[in-house]
BAMAR-486000 format. One record per residue (C-alpha): x, y, z; residue number from 1. Coordinates in Angstrom, 3 decimals. Layout:
# residues N
@c1:X&c2:Y&c3:Z&k:NUM;
...
This chain:
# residues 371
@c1:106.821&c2:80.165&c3:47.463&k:1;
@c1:109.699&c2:81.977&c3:46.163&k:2;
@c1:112.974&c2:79.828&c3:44.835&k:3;
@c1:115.693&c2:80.741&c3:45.355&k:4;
@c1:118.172&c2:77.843&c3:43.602&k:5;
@c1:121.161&c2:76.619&c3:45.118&k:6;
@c1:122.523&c2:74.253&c3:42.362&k:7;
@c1:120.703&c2:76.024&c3:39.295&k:8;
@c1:122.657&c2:78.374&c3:37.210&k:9;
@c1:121.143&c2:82.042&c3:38.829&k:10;
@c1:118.834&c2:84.208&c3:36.430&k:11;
@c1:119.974&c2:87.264&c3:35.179&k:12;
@c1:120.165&c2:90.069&c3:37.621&k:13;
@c1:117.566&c2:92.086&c3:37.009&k:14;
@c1:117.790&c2:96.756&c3:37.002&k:15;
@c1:115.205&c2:95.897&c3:40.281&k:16;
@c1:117.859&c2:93.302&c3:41.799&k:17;
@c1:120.860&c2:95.709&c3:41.493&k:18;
@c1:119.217&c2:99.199&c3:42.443&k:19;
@c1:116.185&c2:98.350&c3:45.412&k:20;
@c1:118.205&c2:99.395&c3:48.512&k:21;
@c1:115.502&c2:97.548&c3:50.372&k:22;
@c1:113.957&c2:93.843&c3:50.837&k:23;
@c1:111.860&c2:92.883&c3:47.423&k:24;
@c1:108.396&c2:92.869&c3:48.101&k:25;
@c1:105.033&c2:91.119&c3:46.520&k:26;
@c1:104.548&c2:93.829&c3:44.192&k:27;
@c1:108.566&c2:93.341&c3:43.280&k:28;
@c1:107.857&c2:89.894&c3:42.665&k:29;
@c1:104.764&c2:89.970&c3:40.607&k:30;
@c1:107.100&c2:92.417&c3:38.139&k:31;
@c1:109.932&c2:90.261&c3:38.633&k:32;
@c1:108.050&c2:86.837&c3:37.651&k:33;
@c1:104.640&c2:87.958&c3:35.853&k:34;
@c1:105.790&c2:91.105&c3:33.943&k:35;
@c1:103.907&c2:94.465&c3:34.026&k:36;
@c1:100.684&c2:92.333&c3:33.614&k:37;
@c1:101.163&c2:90.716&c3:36.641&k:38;
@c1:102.618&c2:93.721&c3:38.443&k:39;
@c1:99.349&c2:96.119&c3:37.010&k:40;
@c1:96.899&c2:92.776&c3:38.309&k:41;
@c1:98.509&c2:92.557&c3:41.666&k:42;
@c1:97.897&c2:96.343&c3:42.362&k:43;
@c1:94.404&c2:96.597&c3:41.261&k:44;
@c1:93.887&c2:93.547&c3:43.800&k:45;
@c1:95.859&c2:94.708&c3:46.423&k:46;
@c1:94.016&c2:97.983&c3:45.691&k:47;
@c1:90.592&c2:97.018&c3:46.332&k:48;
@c1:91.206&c2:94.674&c3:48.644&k:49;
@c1:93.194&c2:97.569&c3:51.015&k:50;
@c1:89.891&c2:100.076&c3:49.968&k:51;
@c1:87.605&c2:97.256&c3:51.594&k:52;
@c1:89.754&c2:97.149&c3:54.632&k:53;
@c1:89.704&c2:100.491&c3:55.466&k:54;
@c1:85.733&c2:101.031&c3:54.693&k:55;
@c1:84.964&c2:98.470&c3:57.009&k:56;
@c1:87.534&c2:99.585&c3:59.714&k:57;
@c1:86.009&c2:103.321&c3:59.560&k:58;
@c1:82.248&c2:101.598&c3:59.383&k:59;
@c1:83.533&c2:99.770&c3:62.771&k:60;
@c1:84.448&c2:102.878&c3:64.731&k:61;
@c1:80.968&c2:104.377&c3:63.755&k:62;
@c1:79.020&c2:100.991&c3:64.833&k:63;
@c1:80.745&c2:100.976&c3:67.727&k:64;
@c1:79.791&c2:104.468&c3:69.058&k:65;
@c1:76.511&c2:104.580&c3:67.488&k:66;
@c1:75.959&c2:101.625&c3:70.030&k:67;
@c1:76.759&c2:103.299&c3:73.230&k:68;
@c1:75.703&c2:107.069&c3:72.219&k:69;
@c1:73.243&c2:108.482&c3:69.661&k:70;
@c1:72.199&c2:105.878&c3:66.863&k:71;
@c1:71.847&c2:108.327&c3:64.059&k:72;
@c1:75.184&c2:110.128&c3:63.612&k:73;
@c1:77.157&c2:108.020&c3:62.056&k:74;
@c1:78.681&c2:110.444&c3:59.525&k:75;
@c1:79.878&c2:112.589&c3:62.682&k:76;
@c1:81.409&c2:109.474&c3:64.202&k:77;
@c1:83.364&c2:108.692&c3:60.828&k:78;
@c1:84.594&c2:112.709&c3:60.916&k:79;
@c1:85.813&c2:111.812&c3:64.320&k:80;
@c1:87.566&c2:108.822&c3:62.876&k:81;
@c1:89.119&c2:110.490&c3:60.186&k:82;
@c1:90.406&c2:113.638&c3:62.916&k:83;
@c1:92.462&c2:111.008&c3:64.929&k:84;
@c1:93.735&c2:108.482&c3:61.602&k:85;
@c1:94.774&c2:110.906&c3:59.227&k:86;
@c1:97.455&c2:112.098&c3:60.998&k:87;
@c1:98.674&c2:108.672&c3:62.427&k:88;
@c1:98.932&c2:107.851&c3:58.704&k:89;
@c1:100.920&c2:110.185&c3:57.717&k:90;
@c1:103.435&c2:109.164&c3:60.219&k:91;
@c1:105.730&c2:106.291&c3:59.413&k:92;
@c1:105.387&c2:102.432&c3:61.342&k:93;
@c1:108.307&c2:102.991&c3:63.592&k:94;
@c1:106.791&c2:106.051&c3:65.359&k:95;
@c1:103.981&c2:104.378&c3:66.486&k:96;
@c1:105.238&c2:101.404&c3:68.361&k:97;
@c1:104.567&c2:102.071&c3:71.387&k:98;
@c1:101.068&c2:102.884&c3:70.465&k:99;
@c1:101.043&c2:99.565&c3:68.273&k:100;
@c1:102.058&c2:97.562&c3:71.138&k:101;
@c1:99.596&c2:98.567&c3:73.583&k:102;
@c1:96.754&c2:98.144&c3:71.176&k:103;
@c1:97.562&c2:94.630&c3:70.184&k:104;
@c1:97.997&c2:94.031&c3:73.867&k:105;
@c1:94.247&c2:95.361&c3:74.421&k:106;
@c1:92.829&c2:93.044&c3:71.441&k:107;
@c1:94.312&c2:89.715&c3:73.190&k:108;
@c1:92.297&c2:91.386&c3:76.773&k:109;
@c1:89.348&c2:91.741&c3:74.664&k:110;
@c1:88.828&c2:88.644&c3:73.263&k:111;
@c1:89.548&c2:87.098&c3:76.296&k:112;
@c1:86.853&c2:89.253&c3:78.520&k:113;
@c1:84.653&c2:87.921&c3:75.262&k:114;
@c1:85.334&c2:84.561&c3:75.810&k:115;
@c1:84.927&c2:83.939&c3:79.093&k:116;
@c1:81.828&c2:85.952&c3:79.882&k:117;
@c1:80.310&c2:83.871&c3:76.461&k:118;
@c1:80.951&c2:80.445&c3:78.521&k:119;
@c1:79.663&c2:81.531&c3:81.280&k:120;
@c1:76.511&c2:82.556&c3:80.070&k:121;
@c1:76.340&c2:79.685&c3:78.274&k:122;
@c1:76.679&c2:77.825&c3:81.125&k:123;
@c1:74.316&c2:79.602&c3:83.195&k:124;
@c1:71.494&c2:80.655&c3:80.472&k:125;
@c1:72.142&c2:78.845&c3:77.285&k:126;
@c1:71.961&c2:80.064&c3:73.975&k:127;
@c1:70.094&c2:83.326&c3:72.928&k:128;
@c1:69.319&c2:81.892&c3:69.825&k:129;
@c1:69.640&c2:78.864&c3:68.127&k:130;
@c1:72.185&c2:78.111&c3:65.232&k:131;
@c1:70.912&c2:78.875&c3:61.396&k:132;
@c1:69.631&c2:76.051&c3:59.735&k:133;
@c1:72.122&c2:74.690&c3:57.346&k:134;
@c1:70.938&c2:72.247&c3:53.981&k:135;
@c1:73.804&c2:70.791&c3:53.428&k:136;
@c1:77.681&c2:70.005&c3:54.996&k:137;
@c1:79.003&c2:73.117&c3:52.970&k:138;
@c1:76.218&c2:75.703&c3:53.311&k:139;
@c1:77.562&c2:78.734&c3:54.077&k:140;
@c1:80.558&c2:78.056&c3:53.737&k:141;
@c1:80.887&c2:80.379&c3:50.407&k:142;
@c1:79.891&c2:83.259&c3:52.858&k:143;
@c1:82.401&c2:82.505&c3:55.496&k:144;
@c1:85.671&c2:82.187&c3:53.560&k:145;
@c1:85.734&c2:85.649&c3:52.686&k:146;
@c1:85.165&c2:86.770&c3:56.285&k:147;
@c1:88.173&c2:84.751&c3:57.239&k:148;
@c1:90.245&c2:85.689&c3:54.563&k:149;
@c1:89.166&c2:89.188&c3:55.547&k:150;
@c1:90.083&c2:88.406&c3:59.510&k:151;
@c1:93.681&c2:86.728&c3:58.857&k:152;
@c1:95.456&c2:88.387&c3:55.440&k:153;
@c1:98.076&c2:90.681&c3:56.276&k:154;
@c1:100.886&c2:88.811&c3:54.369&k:155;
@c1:100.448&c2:92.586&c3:52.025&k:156;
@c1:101.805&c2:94.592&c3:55.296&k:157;
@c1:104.439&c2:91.961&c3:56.514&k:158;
@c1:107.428&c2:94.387&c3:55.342&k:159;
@c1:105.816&c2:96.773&c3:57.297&k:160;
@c1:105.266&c2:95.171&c3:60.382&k:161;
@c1:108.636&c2:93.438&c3:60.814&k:162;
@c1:110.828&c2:96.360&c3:59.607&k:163;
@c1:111.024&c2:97.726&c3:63.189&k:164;
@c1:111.692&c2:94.211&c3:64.646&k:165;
@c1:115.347&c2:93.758&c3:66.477&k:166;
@c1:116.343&c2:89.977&c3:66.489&k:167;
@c1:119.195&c2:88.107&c3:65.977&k:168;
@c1:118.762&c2:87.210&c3:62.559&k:169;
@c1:116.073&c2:87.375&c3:59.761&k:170;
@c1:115.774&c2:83.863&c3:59.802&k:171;
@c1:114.120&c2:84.567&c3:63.968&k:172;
@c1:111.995&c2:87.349&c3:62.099&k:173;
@c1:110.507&c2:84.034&c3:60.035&k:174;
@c1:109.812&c2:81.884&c3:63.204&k:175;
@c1:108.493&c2:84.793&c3:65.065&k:176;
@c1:106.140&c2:85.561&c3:62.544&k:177;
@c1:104.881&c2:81.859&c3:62.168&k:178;
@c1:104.185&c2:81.827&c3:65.358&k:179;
@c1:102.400&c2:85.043&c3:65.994&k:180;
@c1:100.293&c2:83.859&c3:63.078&k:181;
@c1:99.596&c2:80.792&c3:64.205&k:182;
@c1:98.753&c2:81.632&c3:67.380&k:183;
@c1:96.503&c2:84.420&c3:65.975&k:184;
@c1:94.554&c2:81.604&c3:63.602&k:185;
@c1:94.105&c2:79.085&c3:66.806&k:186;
@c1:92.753&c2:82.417&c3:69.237&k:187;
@c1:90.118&c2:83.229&c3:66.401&k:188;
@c1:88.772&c2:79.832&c3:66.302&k:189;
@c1:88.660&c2:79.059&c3:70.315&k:190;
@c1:86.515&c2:82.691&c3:70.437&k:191;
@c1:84.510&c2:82.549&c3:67.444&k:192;
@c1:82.656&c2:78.841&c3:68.230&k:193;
@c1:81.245&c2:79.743&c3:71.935&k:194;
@c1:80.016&c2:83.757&c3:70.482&k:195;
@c1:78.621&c2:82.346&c3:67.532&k:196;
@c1:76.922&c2:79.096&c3:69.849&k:197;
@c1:75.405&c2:82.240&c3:72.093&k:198;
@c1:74.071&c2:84.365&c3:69.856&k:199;
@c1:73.167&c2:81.953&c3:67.034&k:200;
@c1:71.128&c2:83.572&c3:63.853&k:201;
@c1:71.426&c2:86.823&c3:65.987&k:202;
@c1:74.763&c2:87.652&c3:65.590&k:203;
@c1:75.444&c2:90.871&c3:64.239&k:204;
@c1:78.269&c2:91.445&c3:61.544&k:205;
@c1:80.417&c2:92.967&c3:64.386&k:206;
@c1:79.901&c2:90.487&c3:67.213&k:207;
@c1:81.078&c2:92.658&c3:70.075&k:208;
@c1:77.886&c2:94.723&c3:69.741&k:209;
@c1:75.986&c2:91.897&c3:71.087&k:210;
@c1:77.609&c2:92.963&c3:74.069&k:211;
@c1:75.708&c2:96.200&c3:74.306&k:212;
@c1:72.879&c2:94.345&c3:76.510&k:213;
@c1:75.179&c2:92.160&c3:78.599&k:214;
@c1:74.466&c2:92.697&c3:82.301&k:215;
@c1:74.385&c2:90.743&c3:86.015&k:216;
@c1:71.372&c2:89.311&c3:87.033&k:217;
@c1:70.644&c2:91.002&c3:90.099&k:218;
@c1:70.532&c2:88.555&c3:93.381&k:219;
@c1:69.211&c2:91.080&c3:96.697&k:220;
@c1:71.011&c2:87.938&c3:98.594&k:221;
@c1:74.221&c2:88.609&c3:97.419&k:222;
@c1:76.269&c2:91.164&c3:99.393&k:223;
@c1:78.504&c2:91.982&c3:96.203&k:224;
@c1:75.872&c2:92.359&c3:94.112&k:225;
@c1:76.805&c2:96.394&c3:93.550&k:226;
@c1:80.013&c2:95.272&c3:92.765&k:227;
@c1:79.363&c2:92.711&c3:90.049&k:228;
@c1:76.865&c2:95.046&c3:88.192&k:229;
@c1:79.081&c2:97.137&c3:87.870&k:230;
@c1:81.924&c2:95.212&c3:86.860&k:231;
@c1:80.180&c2:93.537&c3:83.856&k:232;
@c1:78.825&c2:96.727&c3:82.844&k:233;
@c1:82.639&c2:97.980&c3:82.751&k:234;
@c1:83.159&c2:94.810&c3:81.184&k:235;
@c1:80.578&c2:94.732&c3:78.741&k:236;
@c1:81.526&c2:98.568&c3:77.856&k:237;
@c1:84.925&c2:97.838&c3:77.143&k:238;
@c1:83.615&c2:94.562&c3:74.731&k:239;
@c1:81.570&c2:97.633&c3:72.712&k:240;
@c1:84.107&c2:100.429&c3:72.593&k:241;
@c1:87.394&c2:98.472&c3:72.426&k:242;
@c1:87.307&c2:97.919&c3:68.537&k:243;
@c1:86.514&c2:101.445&c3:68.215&k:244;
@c1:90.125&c2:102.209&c3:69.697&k:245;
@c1:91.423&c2:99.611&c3:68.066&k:246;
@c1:90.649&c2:100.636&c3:64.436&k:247;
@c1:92.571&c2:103.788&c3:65.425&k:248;
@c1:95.989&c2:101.633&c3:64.806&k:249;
@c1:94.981&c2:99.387&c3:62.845&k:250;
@c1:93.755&c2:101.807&c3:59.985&k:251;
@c1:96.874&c2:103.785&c3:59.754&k:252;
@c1:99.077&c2:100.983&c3:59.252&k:253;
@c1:96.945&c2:99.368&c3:56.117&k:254;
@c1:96.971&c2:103.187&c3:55.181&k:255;
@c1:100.881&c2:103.248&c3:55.119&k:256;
@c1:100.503&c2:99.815&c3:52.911&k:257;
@c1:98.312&c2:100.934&c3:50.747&k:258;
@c1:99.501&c2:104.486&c3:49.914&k:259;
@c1:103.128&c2:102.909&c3:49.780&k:260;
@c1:101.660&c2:100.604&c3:47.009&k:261;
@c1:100.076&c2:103.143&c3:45.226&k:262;
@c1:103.108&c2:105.295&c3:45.110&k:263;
@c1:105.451&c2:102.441&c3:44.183&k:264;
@c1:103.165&c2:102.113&c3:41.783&k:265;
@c1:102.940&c2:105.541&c3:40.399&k:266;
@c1:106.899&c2:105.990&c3:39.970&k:267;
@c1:107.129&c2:102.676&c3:37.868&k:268;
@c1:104.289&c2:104.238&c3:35.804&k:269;
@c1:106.417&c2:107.514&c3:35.663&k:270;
@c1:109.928&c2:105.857&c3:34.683&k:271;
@c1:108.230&c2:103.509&c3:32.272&k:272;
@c1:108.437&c2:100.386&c3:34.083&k:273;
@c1:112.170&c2:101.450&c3:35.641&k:274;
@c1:112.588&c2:101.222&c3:39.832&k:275;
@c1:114.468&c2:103.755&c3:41.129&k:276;
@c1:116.980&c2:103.234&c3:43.861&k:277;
@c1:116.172&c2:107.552&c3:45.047&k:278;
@c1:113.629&c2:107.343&c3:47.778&k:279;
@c1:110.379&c2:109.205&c3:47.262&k:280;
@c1:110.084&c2:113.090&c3:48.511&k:281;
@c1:108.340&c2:113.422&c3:51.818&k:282;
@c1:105.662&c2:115.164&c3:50.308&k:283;
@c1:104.901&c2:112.727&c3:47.327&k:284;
@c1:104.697&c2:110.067&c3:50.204&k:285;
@c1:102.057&c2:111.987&c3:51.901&k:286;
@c1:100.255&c2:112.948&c3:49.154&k:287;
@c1:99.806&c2:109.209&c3:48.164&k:288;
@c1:98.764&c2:108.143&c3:51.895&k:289;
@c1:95.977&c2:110.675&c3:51.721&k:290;
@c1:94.893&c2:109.635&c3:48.316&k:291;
@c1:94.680&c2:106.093&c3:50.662&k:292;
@c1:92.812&c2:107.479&c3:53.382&k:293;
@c1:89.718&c2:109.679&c3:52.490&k:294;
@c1:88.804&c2:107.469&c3:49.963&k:295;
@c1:87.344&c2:104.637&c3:52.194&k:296;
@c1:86.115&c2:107.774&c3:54.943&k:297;
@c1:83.704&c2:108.382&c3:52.138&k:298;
@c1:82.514&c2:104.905&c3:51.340&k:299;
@c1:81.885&c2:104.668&c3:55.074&k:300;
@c1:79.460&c2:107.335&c3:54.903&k:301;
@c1:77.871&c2:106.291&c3:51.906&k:302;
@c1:77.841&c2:102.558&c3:53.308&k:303;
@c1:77.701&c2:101.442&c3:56.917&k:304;
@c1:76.700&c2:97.715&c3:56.633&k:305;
@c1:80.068&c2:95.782&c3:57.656&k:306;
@c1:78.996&c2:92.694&c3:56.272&k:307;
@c1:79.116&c2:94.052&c3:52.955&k:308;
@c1:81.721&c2:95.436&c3:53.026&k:309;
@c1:83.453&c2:92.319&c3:54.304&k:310;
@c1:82.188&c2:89.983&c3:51.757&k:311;
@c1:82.787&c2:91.646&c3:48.848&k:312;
@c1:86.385&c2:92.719&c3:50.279&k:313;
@c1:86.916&c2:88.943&c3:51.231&k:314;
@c1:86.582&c2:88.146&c3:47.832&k:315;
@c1:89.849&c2:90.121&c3:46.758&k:316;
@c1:91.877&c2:88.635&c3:49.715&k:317;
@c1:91.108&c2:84.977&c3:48.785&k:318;
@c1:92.250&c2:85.798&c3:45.484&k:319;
@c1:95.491&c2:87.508&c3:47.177&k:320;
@c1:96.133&c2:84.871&c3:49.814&k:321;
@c1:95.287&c2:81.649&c3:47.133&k:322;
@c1:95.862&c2:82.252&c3:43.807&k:323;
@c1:98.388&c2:84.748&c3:43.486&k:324;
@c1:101.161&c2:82.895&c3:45.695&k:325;
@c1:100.430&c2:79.423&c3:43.846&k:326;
@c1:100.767&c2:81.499&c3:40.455&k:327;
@c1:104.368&c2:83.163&c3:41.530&k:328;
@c1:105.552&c2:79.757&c3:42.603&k:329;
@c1:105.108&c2:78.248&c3:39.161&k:330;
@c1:106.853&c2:81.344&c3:37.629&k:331;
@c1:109.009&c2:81.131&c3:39.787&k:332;
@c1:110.000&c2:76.862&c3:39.153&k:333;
@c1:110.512&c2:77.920&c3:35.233&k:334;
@c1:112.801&c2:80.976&c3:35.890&k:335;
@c1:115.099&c2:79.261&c3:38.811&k:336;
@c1:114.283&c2:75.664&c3:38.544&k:337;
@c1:116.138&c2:73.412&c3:41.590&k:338;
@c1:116.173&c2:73.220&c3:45.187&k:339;
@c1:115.488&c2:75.658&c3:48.132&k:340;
@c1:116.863&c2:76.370&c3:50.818&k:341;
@c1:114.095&c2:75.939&c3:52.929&k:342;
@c1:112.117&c2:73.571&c3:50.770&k:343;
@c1:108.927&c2:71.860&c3:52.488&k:344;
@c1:106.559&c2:69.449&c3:50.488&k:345;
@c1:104.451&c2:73.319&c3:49.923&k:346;
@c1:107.216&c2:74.177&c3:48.111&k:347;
@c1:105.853&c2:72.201&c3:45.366&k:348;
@c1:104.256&c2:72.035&c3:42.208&k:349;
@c1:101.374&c2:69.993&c3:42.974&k:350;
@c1:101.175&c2:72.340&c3:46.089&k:351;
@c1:101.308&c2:75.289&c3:44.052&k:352;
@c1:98.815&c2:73.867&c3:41.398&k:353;
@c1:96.323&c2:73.495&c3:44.265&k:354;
@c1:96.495&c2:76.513&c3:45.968&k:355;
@c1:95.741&c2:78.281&c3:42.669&k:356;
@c1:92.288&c2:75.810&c3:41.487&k:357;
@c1:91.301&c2:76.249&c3:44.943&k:358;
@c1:91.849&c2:79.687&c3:45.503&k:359;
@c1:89.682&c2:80.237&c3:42.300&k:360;
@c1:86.907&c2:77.768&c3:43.519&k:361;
@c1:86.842&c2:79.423&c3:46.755&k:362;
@c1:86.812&c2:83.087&c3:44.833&k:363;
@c1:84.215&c2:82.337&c3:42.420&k:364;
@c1:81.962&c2:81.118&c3:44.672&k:365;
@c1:82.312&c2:83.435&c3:47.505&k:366;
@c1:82.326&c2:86.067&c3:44.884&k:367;
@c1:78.480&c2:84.798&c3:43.642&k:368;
@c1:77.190&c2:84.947&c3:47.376&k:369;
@c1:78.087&c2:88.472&c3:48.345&k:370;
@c1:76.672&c2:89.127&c3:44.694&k:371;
């Protein structure tokens, strides 16, 4: 959403412009287009939104286990969270890519193990239990967007994730990207409509917990029998535990996000509203991913309920993903009015206009049902 004029006299440059020795970033751009306002509003967002995250990541690990060992210690299972992510976070992105790799590797394995033993039970059983009764064509849908929102945003940790990234060009970075996020988008929506046809009202907030009871139906005619019991119990083992490993990268990396954010943040406080081209101390960087980390270790304690968690964090990423890119597009059209180089009809003002009155719709009212 971001102009960048080809014909249009350029803007001043700006202290940020000439001293960043790195790519400009959201929080860059909300300074650079909105002022400190916008700057101080982005962070709060950004802030709880990355809070949410990270509750509900730590409240997964401790679902997960409490599922497969004893149900009533989840505060030890959230210490044994924090033992393995608190020094992963303190560790920058491109240390961890082999680790990284593997993991996202193991989510696509998941999801397919999900999907496939959801059809077939389907096709074999049915469904456990019928769908919710809905009143109207948009009931529930309120409830949902955040949950999406929740599942897809990670535009915030894009820097990040490409940074390590050899291509050609930047311009392949782009295309890769739109791709891996595309494909992401179309893999949530082929899983999610066969686990949420099985387990109808009965789904739990983390749906690979329904898992817990999957087994083979035994058939004393079948000479493999042995072997397939204990194949989907493997199966349905790995379905339970998997996110459990999982939240072990993912948490770090929104960690490394956030506590970047906050520090960024914290300098600009310190220098007035200045950015400094000297990069931050070791220690100051540590300090602030910490300040990232324990927080949301002690919110999982206090509250394990994902769905909670989720819908009230949802709430901050519409507002993220909606409204805050359709407001920095129309700041951006007054400061460097003209074409782009990559213009699409998005790159619009009547694009831009209704990305922001939907985003708020879509806020408001997702907002008032986790309320």
């Amino acid at each position: 959403f971001c102009r960048v004029p080809l014909d249009a006299p350029s803007p001043p440059v700006t202290r940020l412009q000439r001293e960043a020795p790195r790519p400009v970033q959201l929080p860059d751009l909300c300074a650079l287009y909105l002022g400190d306002t916008g700057y101080a509003a982005y962070v709060t967002l950004i802030s709880g939104y990355m809070l949410g995250s990270l509750w509900c990541y730590a409240a997964i690990f401790a679902a997960a286990l409490e599922a497969n060992l004893a149900p009533s210690g989840h505060v030890l299972y959230v210490g044994l969270f924090a033992v393995f992510v608190v020094p992963l976070s303190l560790k920058d992105l491109a240390d961890q890519k082999a680790v990284q790799t593997l993991l996202a590797f193991g989510r696509v394995v998941m999801l397919a193990v999900m999907l496939v033993t959801a059809l077939t039970y389907l096709w074999s059983m049915g469904p456990i239990a019928p769908m919710p009764k809905r009143t109207g064509p948009f009931d529930g849908v309120a409830a949902l967007a955040p949950v999406v929102t929740f599942s897809l945003v990670l535009h915030h940790s894009v820097p990040q994730i490409v940074a390590p990234v050899k291509v050609r060009s930047e311009f392949d970075k782009n295309v890769l990207f739109r791709r891996a996020f595309v494909g992401a988008c179309l893999l949530y929506a082929l899983f999610a409509a066969p686990v949420a046809y099985l387990f109808g009202e009965k789904t739990q907030s983390a749906a690979n917990l329904g898992w817990a009871t999957y087994h083979h139906v035994h058939d004393a005619s079948d000479p493999r029998d042995a072997l397939k019991t204990r194949l989907i119990a493997w199966l349905a083992q790995f379905v339970v535990l998997y996110p459990a490993v999982n939240v072990l990268a993912t948490y770090p990396l929104n960690v490394i996000t956030f506590g970047d954010a906050l520090l960024a943040a914290h300098r600009r406080f310190q220098a007035n509203g200045e950015v400094s081209a000297t990069p931050p101390s070791r220690t100051s960087v540590r300090i602030a991913r910490l300040v990232a980390a324990v927080p949301p270790l002690i919110g999982a304690c206090i509250q394990p309920d994902i769905s909670s968690v989720t819908n009230v964090t949802g709430c901050f990423g519409l507002f993220l993903c909606a409204v805050v890119p359709g407001v920095l597009s129309l700041a951006a059209r007054r400061l460097a009015p003209g074409p782009t180089e990559h213009a699409s009809p998005l790159n619009g003002k009547a694009a831009a206009v209704a990305l922001v009155l939907v985003g708020l719709v879509l806020t408001a009212g997702s907002l008032a049902a986790a309320l």
